[in-house]
N, C-alpha and C positions, 0 to 999 in steps of 0.2 A: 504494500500500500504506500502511496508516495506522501510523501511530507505536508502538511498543511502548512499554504500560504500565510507569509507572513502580514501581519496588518498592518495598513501603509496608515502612518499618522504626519499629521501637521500639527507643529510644537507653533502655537499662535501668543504670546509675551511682551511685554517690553521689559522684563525684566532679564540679562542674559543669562544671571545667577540662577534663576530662577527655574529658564530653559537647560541649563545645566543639569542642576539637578533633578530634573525631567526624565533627559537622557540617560542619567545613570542609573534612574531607578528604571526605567523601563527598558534599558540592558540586563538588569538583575534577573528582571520578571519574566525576558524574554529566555535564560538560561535555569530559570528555576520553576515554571510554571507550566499550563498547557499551551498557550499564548505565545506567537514570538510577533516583535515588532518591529516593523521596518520606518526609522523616519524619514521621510521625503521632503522635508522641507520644514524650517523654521521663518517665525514671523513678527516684526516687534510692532506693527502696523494691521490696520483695518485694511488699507492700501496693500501692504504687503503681504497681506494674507486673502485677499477674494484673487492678486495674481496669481498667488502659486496652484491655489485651489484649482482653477479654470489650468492651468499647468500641470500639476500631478493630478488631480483627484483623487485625494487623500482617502480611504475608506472610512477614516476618523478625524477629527479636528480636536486638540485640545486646547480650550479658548481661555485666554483672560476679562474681566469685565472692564481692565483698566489698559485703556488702548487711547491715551491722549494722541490727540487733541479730543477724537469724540470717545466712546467705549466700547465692550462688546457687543450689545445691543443693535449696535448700526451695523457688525459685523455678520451678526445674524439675518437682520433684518436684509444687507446684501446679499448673504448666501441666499435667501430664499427666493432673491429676484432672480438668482443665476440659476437656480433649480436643482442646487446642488440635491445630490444624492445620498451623502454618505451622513458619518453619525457626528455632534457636535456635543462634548463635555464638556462644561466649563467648568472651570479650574478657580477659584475668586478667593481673596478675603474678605468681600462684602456678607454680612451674616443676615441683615438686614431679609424681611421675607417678601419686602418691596422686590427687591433686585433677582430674587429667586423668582419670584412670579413672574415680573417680566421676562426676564431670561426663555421660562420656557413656554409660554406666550407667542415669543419671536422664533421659537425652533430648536430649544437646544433640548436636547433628550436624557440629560443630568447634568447636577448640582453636585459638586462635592468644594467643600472648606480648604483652602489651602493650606490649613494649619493641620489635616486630615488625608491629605495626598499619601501622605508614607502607608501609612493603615489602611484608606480606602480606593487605592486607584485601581488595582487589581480587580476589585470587585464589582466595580461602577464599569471599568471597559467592561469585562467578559458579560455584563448585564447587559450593556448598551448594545453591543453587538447583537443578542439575543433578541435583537427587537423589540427590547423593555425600556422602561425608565427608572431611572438610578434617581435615587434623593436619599442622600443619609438619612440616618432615624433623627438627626435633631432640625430637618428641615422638613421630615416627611411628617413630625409630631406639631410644628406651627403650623403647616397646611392646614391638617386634619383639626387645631383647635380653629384658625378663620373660617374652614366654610364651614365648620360646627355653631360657629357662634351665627352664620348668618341662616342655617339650616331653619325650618319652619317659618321664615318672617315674611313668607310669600304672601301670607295676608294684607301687605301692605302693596297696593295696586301702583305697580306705575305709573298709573292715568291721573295718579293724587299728586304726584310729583312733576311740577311744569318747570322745564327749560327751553329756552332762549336757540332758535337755530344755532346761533355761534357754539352755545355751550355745549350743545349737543354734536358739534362738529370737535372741540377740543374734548371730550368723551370719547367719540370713537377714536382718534386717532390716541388717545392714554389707553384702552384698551387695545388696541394691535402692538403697545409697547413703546409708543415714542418718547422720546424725553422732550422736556420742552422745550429746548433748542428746533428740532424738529418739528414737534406741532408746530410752532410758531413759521417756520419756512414754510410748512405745505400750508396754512394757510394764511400767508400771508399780510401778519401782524407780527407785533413785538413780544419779545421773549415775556416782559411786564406785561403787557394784556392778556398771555395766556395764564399767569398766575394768578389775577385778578380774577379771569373766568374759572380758574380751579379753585380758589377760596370761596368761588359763590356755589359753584356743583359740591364740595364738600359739604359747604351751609346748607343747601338743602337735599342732600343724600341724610346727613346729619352721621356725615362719616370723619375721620378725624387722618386719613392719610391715602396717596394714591392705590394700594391695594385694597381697601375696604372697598375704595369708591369702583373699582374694577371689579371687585366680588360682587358687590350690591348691583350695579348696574347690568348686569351679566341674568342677576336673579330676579332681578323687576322686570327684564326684557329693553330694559332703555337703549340697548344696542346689540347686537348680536357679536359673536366669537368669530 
């Protein structure tokens, strides 16, 4: 029986250090596991990472969320204009459940903690591949508390809750993930006007951060997925 291919990844960073240590752990994993991996490309760019993509076609991506000037989100949000195929992990120190939501939202098919890489890369790749999705148990237990807490409040009708075309155009586009740099571009207003329009969808979602108001909206129907 012949060898099983190895899995072509993109190391996506700006950290080098970082990518470093990447590389050597998934050297290890490839000599001590069932798994071996081949990297085909590193990236410390949103830029330089939809190039190599369309270039190799990585079977895996492993993403950072901090890719200045913009982040991974817009990284995502391009792979999924290119129609990429393969599988997107991201890799973050943000703990935040904001940033997890979003994340996979825009396409990425797990979340693991950077401070959690050592202990859980192994298990998140060989998931991911499996055409699952990977969330640690400390990001998979905030999930399960937010749409817990929103679970049953369907009694309250969206039809009671009136917004503003605009506001309802800066909704959709915070539910497919944008940041507000973003909204603010596609539609064409100030980065300040979209905040002011998201302090008043907050006020009367009567939600207190972008994820609530993405959960709640989601569950009124105010916008669809």
């Amino acid at each position: 029986m012949s060898a099983q291919a190895p899995v072509s990844i993109l190391l996506v960073d700006d950290e080098p250090r970082f990518r470093a240590g990447l590389r050597s752990l998934l050297d290890f994993l490839s000599h001590n596991g069932s798994l071996q991996f081949e990297i085909v490309g590193e990236a410390a760019s949103v830029e330089q990472a939809l190039k190599l993509t369309a270039e190799q076609k990585p079977a895996m991506i492993l993403l950072d969320m901090e890719l200045p000037p913009v982040d991974g989100i817009t990284a995502l949000i391009g792979l999924g204009e290119m129609s990429y195929k393969g599988k997107v992990l991201v890799l973050s120190a943000h703990r935040q459940d904001e940033w997890v939501f979003r994340a996979m939202q825009a396409g990425a098919c797990g979340y693991v903690f950077k401070d959690r890489v050592a202990t859980q890369l192994c298990e998140a790749i060989t998931t991911v591949m499996k055409n699952e999705v990977y969330l640690s148990p400390e990001v998979a237990a905030c999930f399960f508390r937010l749409f817990q807490f929103y679970a049953g409040r369907s009694h309250i009708s969206g039809r009671s809750i009136h917004l503003t075309d605009r506001e309802r155009e800066v909704l959709h586009w915070l539910v497919e993930g944008s940041s507000n740099e973003e909204i603010a571009r596609r539609l064409y207003i100030t980065v300040a006007t979209v905040k002011a329009h998201l302090t008043a969808i907050f006020e009367k979602l009567s939600v207190t951060s972008r994820t609530q108001a993405i959960v709640k909206a989601l569950k009124l129907g105010l916008v669809s997925a």
